[in-house]
C-alpha positions, 0 to 999 in steps of 0.5 A: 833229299839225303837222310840227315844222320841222328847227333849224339851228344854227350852230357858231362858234369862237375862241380854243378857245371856242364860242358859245353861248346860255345860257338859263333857261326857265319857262314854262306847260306843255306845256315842251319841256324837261319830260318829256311829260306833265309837269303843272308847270314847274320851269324850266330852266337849259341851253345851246345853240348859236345857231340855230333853225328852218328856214323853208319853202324854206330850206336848212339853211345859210341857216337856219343862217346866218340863226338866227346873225345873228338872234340874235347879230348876227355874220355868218358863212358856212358852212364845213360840215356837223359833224353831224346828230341830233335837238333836242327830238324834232326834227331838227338839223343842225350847220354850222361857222361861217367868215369870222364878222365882228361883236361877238355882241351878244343880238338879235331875240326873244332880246333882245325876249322876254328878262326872268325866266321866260325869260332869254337870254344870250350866253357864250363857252364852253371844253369844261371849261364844257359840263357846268355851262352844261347844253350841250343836246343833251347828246350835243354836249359830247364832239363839240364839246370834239373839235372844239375841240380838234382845232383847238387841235392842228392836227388836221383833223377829217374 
């Protein structure tokens, strides 16, 4: 079996809002989101963070940075790494975006692929919004409404 390649993505923040992609996903199976096994796809209705796979002799940050403009056509810069975990059964690292310029416009395949069984699209999301938008992994929507949060208070997140 092939080695799946880590995601990277990109965590970007304004006026107590995160970025995010909304998605509707149905497709033939084996589906990423249907349990292994699964003999037939639903569809799927769930949210995640702009980013995608980390290409041979990338690092994380560049994949991350890449994965953004890619898909949303905002350029940004790395501020730091938030966290590490898994997505879809494969590794997942998480970078808080800075210095983003740019209107998140939906692009590259997103824009190219987007249609009924496979739709894409741009929201800006509060932590109130995680819950109903499916945000995946789910385990991001306590770590991203404390990021939000902390910024909206003036805390620095360690």
């Amino acid at each position: 079996m092939a080695r799946q390649r880590p995601r990277a993505a990109a965590v970007v923040i304004a006026d107590g809002r995160v970025l995010l992609v909304q998605r509707y996903l149905r497709q033939p199976r084996p589906c990423v989101m249907c349990a292994p096994g699964a003999v037939s796809c639903p569809g799927h209705h769930y949210a995640v963070l702009p980013g995608g796979g980390v290409e041979s002799g990338e690092s994380d940050e560049d994949a991350a940075v890449r994965e953004l403009a890619e898909e949303t056509t905002l350029r940004a810069s790395v501020d730091r790494l938030l966290w590490t975990g898994r997505h879809n059964r494969r590794r997942a690292v998480y970078f808080l975006m800075a210095d983003v310029t740019g209107t998140a416009v939906l692009s590259g395949d997103e824009a190219r692929i987007n249609g009924p069984s496979n739709s894409f699209e741009l929201v800006w999301a509060e932590p109130s919004d995680f819950e109903r938008l499916g945000l995946f992994p789910p385990e991001l929507q306590p770590l991203l409404t404390d990021l939000i949060e902390g910024r909206k208070s003036g805390r620095v997140d360690g």
